[in-house]
C-alpha positions in Angstrom: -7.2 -5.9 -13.0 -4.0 -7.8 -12.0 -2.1 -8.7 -15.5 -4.7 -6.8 -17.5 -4.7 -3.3 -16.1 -1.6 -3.1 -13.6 1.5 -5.2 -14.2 2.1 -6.6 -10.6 4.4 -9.1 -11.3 7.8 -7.9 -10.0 5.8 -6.5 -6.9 5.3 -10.4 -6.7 8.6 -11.6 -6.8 10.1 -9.6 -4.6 7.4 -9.6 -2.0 8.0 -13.8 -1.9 11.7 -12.6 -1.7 11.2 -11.4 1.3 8.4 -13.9 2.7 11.0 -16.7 1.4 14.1 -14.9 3.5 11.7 -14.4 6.8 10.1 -17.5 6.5 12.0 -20.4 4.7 15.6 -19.2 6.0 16.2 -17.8 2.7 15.1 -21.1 1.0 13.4 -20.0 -2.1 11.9 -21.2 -5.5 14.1 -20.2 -8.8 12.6 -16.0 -9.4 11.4 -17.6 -13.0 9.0 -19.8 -11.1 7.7 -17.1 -8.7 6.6 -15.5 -11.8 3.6 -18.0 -11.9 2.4 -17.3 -8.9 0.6 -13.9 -10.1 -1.8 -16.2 -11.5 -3.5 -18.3 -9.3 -5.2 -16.7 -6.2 -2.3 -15.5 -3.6 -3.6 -17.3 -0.9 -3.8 -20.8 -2.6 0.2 -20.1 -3.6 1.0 -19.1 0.4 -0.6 -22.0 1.6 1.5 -24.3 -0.8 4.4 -22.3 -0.7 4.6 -22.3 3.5 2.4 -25.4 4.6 4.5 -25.0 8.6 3.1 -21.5 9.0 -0.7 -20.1 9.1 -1.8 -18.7 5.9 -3.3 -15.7 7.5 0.6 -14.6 9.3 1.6 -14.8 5.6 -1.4 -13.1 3.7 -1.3 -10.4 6.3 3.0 -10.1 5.9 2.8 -10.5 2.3 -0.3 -7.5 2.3 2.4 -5.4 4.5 5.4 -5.9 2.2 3.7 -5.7 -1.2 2.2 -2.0 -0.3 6.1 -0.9 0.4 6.8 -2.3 -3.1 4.0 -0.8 -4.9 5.0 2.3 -6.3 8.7 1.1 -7.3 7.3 -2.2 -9.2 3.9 -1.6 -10.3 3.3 -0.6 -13.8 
């Protein structure tokens, strides 16, 4: 469904906005490459993206934060 039927991609970026901020002091990949992480599965990019922290703290924030963003990024 994700990329075929619903465009989730700036739901995304600015849900590892916010994970980046919270988690990584603000410390943040360039929004072009956050992009490519609607590809590969979610989990597989947190545990990459914030190797200090356990994955499910971040799968469960990043579930939290991407619902808020839903219906104002969705399309």
């Amino acid at each position: 469904m994700d990329g075929t039927t619903a465009d989730t991609d700036q739901m995304i970026v600015e849900t590892f906005i916010y994970l980046y901020d919270k988690y990584n002091e603000g410390k943040r990949r360039p929004i072009e490459e956050i992009y490519y992480f609607s590809g590969p599965p979610i989990r597989d990019v947190i545990k990459k993206e914030f190797p200090n922290y356990d994955v499910d703290l971040i799968l469960n924030d990043f579930r939290k934060k991407s619902l808020t963003l839903y219906e104002s990024t969705v399309k």
